[in-house]
C-alpha positions in Angstrom: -3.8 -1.1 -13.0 -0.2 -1.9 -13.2 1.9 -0.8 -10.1 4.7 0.6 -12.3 1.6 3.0 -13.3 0.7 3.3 -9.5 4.5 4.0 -8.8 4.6 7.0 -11.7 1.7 8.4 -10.4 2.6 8.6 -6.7 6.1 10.0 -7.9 7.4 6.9 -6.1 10.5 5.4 -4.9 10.3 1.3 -4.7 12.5 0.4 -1.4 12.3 -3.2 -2.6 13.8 -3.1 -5.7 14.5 -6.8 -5.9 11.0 -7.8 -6.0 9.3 -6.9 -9.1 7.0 -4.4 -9.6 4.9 -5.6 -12.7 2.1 -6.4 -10.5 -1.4 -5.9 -11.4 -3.5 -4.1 -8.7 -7.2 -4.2 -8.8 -8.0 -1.5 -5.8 -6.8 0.8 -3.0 -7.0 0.8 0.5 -5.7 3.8 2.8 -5.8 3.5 6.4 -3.4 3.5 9.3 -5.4 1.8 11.9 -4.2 -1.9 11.0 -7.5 -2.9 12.7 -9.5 -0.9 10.1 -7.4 -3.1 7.3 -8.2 -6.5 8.4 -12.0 -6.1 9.0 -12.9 -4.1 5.9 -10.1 -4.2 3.4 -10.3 -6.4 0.0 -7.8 -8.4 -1.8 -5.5 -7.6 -4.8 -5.1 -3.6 -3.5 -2.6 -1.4 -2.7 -2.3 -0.2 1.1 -2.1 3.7 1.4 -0.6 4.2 4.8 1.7 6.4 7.0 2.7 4.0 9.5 6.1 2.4 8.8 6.5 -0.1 11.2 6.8 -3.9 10.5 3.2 -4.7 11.9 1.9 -3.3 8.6 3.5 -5.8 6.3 2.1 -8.5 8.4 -1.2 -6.9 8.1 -0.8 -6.2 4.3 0.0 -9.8 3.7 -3.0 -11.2 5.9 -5.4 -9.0 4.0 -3.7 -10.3 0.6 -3.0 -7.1 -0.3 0.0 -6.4 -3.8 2.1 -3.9 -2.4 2.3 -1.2 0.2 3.0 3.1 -0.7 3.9 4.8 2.5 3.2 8.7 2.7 4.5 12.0 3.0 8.1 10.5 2.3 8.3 8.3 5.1 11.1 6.3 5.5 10.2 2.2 7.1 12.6 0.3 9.4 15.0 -1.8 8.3 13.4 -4.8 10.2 10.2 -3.7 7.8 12.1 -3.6 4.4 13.8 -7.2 5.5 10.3 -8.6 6.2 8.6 -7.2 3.1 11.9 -8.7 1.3 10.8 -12.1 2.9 6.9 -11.8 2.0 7.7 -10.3 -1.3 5.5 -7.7 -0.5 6.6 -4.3 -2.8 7.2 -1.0 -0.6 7.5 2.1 -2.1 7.5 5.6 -0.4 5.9 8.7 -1.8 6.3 12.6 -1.3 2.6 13.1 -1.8 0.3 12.8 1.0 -2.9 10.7 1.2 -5.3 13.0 0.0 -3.5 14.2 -3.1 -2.2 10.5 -3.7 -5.7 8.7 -3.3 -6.7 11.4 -5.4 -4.7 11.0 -8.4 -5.1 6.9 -8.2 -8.6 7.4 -7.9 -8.4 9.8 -11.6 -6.7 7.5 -13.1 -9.3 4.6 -12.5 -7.8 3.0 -9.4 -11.1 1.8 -7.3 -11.5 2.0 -3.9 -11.1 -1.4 -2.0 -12.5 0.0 1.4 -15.6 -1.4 2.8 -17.7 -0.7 5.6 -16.1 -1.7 9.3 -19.4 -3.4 10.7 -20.4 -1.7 14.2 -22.3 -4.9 15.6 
C-alpha cells in the first residue's frame, strides 16, 4: 500500500512535507514500548505510535521501518521533526486513535507487521 493511501485513510497531516510521501508500505506496526519495536517488528511498515519523542525515530529507522503516524493528534518535538528531516523518515499525525486507525488500515488490506516478542 501506498502511504498517500495510508495518509487519506488516517485523515492525516504529513509534518515532513519535504520528504516525499509516495512510499510503498508493506505492513503495520503499533506499539509504544520502543523495546516491543526492535525485537518483534518487520521491515518496510508503518509505526502506529503515541509517543512523540525523538527516541522513536531512531527506533523506526533501526527497525527499517517507511514512515511513522502518531495518534490521537499528537503533536512531536521539534528536535523529532529535525531528526526525521535528517533520516528522511515521513511523520504524519492523525486525529484517530489506534484502535479505530489500525482498524481501517487493516480493512483496507494493510497487514500486520507484529511478531511474537520471544519470552526466553
Amino acid at each position: 500500500m501506498n502511504l498517500n493511501d495510508i495518509i487519506e485513510l488516517s485523515e492525516g497531516e504529513v509534518l515532513t512535507p519535504e520528504l516525499s510521501t509516495d512510499v510503498n508500505i508493506h505492513g503495520g506496526y503499533c506499539a509504544d514500548l520502543m523495546s516491543d519495536v526492535l525485537a518483534s517488528s518487520r521491515p518496510r511498515a508503518v509505526l502506529i505510535t503515541g509517543l512523540t519523542n525523538p527516541q522513536v525515530v531512531r527506533t523506526a529507522q533501526i527497525a527499517e521501518f517507511r514512515a511513522i503516524i502518531f495518534i490521537r493528534g499528537k503533536q512531536p518535538q521539534q528536535e523529532t521533526i529535525e531528526i526525521a528531516i535528517q533520516e528522511n523518515m515521513p511523520l504524519i499525525t492523525s486525529p484517530l486513535g489506534m484502535f479505530e486507525l489500525t482498524g481501517r488500515l487493516h480493512d483496507a488490506g494493510l497487514k500486520s507487521y507484529e511478531g511474537n516478542v520471544s519470552t526466553n
